[in-house]
C-alpha positions as CSV (number, residue, x, y, z in Angstrom):
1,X,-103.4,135.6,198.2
2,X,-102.8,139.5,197.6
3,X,-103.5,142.0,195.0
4,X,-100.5,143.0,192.8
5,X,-100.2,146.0,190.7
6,X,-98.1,144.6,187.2
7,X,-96.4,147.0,185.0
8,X,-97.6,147.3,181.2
9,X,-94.5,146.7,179.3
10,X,-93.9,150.2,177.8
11,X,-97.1,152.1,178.7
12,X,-95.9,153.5,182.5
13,X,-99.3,152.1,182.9
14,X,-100.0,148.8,185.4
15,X,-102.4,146.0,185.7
16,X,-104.4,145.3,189.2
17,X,-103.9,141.4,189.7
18,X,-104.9,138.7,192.4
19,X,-101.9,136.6,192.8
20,X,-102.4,133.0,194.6
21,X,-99.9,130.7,196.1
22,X,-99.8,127.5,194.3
23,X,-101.6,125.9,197.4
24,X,-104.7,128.0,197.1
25,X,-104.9,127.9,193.1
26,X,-104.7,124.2,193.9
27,X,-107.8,124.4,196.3
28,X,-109.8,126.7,194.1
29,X,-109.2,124.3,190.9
30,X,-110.3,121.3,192.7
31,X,-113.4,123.8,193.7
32,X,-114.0,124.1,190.0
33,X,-113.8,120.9,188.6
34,X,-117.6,120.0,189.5
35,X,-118.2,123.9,188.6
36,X,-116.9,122.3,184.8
37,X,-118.6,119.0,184.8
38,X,-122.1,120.9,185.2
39,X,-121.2,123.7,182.6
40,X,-119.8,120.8,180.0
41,X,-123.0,119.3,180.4
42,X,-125.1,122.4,179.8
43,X,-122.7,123.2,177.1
44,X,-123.2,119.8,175.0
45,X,-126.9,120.6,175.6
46,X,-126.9,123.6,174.0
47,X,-124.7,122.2,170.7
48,X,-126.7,119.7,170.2
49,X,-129.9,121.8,169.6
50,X,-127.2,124.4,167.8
51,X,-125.6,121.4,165.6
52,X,-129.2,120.4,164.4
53,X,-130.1,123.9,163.6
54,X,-133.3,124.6,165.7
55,X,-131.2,127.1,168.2
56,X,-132.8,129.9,169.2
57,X,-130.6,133.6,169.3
58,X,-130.7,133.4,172.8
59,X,-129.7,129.8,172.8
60,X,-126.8,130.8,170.3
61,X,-125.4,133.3,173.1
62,X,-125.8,131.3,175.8
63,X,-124.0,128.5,174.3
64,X,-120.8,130.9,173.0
65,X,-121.2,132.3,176.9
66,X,-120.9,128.8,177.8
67,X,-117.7,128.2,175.7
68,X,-115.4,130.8,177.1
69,X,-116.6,130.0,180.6
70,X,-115.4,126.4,180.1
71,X,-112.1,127.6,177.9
72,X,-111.3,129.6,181.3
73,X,-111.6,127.3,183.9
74,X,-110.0,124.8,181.8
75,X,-106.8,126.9,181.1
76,X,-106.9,127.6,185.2
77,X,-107.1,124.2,186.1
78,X,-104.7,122.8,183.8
79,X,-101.4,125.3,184.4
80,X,-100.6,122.5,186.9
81,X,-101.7,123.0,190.4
């Protein structure tokens, strides 16, 4: 694992990075998969109250918080490790 500076295609500009092995993005996504069980949980929760229209504005957030979370960690776990 090491930070890596990426160049932005046509910018002269470049992007800090953490780049992992596929060993340790292996580790980390078996780390997360209880991490997504508990937030796919919280999430269903939360649609339930939004789906029958009693959700609160904070409720509302939490749940589209909730969302991208679980988008993330599902993209990271399912490249392939």
């Amino acid at each position: 694992m090491k930070w890596i500076n990426e160049p932005i295609k046509d910018t002269g500009y470049s992007e800090s990075m953490l780049a992992l092995t596929p060993e340790e993005a292996g580790v980390i996504a078996e780390e997360l998969r209880p991490v997504l069980k508990s937030l796919k949980k919280k999430f269903d929760c939360l649609e339930d109250i939004r789906q029958s229209g009693e959700a609160t504005e904070k409720q509302l957030n939490k749940w589209t918080i909730l969302q991208e979370k679980i988008a993330t960690i599902e993209e990271f776990i399912n490249i392939g490790w």
